[in-house]
BATORBA-387604 format. One line per field, with one value per residue (C-alpha): residue number from 0; residue in three letters; y negated, z negated, x negated. Coordinates in Angstrom, 1 decimal. Layout:
REM BATORBA-387604
num = c(NUM_...);
residuo = c(ALA_...);
north = c(Y_...);
up = c(Z_...);
east = c(X_...);
END
This chain:
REM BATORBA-387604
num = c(0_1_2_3_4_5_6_7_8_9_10_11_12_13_14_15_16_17_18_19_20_21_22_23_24_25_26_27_28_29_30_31_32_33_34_35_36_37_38_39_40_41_42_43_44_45_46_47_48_49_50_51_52_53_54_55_56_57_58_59_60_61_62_63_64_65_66_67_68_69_70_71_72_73_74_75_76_77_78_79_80_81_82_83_84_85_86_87_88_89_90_91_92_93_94_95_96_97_98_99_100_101_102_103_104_105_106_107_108_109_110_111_112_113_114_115_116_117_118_119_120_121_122_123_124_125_126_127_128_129_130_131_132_133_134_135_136_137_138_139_140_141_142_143_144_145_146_147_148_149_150_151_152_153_154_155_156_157_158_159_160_161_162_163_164_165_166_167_168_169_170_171_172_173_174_175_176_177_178_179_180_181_182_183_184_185_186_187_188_189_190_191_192_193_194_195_196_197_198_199_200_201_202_203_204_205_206_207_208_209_210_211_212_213_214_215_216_217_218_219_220_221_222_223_224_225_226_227_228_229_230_231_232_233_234_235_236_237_238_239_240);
residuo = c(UNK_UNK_UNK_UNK_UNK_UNK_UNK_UNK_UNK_UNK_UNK_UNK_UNK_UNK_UNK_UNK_UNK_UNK_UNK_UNK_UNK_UNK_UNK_UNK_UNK_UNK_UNK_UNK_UNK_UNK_UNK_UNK_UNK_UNK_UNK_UNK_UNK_UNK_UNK_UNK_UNK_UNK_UNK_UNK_UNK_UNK_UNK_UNK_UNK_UNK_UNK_UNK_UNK_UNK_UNK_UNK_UNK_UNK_UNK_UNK_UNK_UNK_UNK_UNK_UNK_UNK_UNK_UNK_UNK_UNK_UNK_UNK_UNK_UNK_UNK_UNK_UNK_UNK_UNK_UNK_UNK_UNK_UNK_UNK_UNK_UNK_UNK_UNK_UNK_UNK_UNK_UNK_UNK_UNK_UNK_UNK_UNK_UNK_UNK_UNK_UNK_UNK_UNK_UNK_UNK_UNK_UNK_UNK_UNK_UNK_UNK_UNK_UNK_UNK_UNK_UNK_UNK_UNK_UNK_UNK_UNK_UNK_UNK_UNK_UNK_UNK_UNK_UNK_UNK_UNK_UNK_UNK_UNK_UNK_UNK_UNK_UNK_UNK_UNK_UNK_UNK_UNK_UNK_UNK_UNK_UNK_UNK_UNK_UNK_UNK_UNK_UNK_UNK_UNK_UNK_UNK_UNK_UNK_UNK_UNK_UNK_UNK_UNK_UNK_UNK_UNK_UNK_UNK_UNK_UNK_UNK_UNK_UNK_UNK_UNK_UNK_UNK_UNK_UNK_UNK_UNK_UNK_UNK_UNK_UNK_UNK_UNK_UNK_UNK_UNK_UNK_UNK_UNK_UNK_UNK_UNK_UNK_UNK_UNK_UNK_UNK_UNK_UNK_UNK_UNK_UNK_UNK_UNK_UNK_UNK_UNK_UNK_UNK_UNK_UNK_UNK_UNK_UNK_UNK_UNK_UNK_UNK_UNK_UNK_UNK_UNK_UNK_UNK_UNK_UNK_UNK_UNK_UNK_UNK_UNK_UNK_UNK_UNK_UNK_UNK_UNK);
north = c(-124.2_-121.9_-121.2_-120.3_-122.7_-126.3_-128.1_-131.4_-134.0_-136.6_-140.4_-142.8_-145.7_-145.3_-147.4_-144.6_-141.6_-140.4_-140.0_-138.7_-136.2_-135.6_-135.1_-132.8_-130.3_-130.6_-129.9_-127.4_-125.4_-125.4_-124.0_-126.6_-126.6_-129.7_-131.8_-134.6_-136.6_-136.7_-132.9_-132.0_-134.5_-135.2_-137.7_-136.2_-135.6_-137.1_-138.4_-139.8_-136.3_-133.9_-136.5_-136.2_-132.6_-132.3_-134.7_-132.5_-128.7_-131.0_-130.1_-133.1_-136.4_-138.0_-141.1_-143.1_-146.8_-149.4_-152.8_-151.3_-149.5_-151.9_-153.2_-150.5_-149.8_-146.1_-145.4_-147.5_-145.7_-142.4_-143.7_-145.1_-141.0_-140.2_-142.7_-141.7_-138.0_-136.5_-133.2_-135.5_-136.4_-136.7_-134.8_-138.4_-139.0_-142.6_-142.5_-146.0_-145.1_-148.6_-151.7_-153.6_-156.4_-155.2_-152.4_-152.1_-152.2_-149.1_-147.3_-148.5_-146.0_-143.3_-141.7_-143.5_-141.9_-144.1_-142.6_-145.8_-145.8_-142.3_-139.9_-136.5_-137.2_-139.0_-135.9_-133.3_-135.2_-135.2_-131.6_-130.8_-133.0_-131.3_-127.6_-128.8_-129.9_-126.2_-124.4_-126.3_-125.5_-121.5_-121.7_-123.9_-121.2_-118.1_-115.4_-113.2_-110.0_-109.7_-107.3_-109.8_-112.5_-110.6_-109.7_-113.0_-114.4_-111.7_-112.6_-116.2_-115.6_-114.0_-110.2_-107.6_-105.1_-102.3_-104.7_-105.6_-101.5_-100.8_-103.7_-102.5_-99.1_-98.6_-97.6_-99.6_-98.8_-99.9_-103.1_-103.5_-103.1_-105.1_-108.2_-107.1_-108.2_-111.3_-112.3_-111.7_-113.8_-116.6_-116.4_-116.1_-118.6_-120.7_-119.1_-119.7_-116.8_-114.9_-114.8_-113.8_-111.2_-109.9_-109.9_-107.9_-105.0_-105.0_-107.0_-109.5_-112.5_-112.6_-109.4_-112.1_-115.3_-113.0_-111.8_-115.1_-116.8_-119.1_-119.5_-117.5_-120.7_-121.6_-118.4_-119.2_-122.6_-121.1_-118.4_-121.0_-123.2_-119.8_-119.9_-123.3_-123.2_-120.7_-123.2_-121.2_-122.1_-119.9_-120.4_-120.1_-116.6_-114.0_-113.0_-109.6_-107.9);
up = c(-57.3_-59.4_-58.2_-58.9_-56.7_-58.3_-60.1_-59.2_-61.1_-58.7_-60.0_-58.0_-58.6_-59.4_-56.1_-54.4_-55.4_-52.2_-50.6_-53.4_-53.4_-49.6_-50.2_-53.3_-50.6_-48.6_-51.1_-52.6_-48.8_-49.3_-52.4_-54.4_-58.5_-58.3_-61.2_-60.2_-62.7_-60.6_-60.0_-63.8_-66.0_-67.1_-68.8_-72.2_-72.3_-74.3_-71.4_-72.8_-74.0_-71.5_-69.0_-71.8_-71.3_-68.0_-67.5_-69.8_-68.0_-64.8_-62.4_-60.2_-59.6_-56.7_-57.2_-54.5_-54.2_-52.9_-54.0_-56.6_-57.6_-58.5_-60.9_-62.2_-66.3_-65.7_-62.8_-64.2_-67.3_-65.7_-63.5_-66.8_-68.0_-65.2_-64.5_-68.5_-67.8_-66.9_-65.9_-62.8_-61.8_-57.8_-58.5_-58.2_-54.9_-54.0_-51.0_-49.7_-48.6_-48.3_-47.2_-49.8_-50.4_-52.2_-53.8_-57.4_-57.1_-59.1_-56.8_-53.9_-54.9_-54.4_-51.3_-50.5_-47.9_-46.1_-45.4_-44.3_-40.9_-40.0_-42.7_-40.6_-40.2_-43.8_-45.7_-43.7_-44.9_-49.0_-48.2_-47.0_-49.8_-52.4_-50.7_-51.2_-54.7_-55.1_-53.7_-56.2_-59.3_-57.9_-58.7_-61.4_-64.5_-63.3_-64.2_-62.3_-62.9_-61.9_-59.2_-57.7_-57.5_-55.9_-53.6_-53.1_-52.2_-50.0_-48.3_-48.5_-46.0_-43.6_-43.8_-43.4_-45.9_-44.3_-44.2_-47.8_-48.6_-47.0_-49.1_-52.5_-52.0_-52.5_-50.5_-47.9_-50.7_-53.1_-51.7_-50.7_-54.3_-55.8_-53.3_-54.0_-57.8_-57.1_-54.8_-57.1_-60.0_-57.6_-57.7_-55.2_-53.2_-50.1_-46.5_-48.4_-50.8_-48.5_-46.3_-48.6_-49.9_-46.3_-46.1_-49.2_-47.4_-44.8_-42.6_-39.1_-39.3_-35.7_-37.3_-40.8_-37.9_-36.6_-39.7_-40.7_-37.2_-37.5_-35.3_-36.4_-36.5_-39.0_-41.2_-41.2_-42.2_-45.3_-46.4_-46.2_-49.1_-51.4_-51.3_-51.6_-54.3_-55.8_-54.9_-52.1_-48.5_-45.5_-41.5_-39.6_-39.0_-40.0_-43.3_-42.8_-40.0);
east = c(-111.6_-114.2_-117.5_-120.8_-122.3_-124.1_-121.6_-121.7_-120.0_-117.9_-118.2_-115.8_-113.6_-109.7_-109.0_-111.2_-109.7_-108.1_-111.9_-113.0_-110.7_-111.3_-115.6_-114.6_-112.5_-115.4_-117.9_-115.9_-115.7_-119.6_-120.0_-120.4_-118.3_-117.2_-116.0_-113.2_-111.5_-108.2_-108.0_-109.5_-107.8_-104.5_-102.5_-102.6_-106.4_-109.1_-110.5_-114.1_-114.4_-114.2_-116.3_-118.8_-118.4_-118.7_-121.8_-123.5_-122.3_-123.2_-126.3_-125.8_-124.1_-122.7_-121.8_-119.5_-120.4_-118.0_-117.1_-114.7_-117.1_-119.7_-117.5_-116.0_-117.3_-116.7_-118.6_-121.4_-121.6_-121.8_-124.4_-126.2_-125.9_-127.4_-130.2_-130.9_-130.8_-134.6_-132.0_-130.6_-133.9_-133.6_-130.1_-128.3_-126.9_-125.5_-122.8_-122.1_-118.0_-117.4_-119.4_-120.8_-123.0_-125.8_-126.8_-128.1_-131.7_-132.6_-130.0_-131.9_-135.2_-133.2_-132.5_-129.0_-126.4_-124.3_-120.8_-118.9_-119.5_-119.7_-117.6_-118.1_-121.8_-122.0_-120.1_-122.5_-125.5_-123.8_-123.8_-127.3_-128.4_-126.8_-127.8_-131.7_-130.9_-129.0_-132.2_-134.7_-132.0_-131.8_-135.8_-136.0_-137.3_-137.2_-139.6_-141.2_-142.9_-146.7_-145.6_-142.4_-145.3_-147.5_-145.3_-143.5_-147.2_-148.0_-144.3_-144.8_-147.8_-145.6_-146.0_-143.9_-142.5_-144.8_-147.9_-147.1_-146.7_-150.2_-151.9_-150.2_-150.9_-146.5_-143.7_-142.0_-138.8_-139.9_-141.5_-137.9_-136.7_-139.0_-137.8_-134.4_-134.9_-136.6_-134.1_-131.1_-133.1_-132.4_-128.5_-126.1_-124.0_-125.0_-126.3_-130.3_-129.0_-127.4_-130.2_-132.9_-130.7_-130.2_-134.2_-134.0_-132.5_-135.4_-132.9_-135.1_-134.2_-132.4_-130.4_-129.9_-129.1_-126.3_-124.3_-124.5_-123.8_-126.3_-129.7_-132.9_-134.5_-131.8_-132.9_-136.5_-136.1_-133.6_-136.2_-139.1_-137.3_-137.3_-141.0_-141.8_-140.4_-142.6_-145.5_-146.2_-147.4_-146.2_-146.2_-143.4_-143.0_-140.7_-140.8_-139.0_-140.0);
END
């Protein structure tokens, strides 16, 4: 399935493959360019190739840990890539599928999910993991004008397109333009995308919560992430009024 969400590169052991293939549907419904071994590779490829290819197009890794596993050299090496990688710095996700023993200790400072007692709960977790890690990537190096960061601070302290208009000395237009490029420098994809670009438009969040069936609370929570990520602090009011 093509998408221009994260791509996420799948890391499980042979024995495992039929949930991997399960969380790889799942992560695929939410977005997420996932990279499986079973559904990418066949017989007649150069296997140690195109994973080297993918680990290096990948944005993230999440890497499911059972007892086969642990003892699989494949999976360890691709958790090596990672571990090596400053790129999958607190982009590597360990998913405990199957009870094991112990964990490896450098595994262990990370933030582990455990998916062996709970899968529904355990794959929404992967997912809202891998949604934070997709909001810090849509951030990572953009540029901004002068203007978008002036106006992204002015937003990022809560006011309103007209408030913003009135302190620029500009249009309530173009205010909304100027959002509209800095939101589409951030991508599009998941419902923190969606929203933003909604806001863009001059959209409320409860009219934003609606077309996207989620709660208002839900669509403050997405817009704050935007402008942390510019370094920004903001309360917890609307951005768009």
């Amino acid at each position: 399935m093509k998408s221009q969400g994260l791509k996420v590169f799948l890391s499980y052991a042979t024995r495992d493959g039929k949930f991997g293939q399960a969380l790889r549907i799942e992560l695929e419904k939410g977005g997420f360019e996932v990279w499986d071994p079973a559904a990418q590779l066949t017989p007649g490829d150069n296997w140690a190739l195109e994973v080297g290819k993918a680990l290096k197009d990948a944005e993230a890794m999440v890497v499911l840990l059972s007892p086969a596993a642990l003892v699989s050299d494949h999976v360890k090496r691709e958790i090596d890539f990672a571990l090596s990688e400053p790129r999958f710095k607190g982009r590597l996700i360990p998913v405990v599928i199957r009870p094991v023993k112990e964990i490896p200790w450098i595994l262990e400072t990370l933030h582990v999910i455990r998916i062996d007692t709970d899968p529904e709960r355990g794959s929404r977790r992967v997912l809202e993991a891998l949604k934070r890690v997709g909001s810090t990537s849509a951030m990572a190096g953009v540029a901004l004008t002068s203007r978008e960061r002036e106006i992204a601070q002015l937003v990022a302290t809560g006011a309103t397109n007209r408030e913003i208009a009135k302190r620029l000395f500009v249009s309530e237009a173009t205010v909304r333009a100027h959002l509209a490029a800095l939101f589409k420098k951030f991508g599009q994809g998941r419902d923190v995308h969606s929203a933003v670009n909604l806001a863009a438009t001059g959209a409320t969040t409860r009219e934003i919560a609606k077309k996207l069936s989620v709660t208002e609370r839900t669509v403050k929570a997405r817009l704050a992430e935007i402008f942390k990520g510019l370094g920004e602090r903001r309360d917890a009011r609307s951005t768009i009024a």
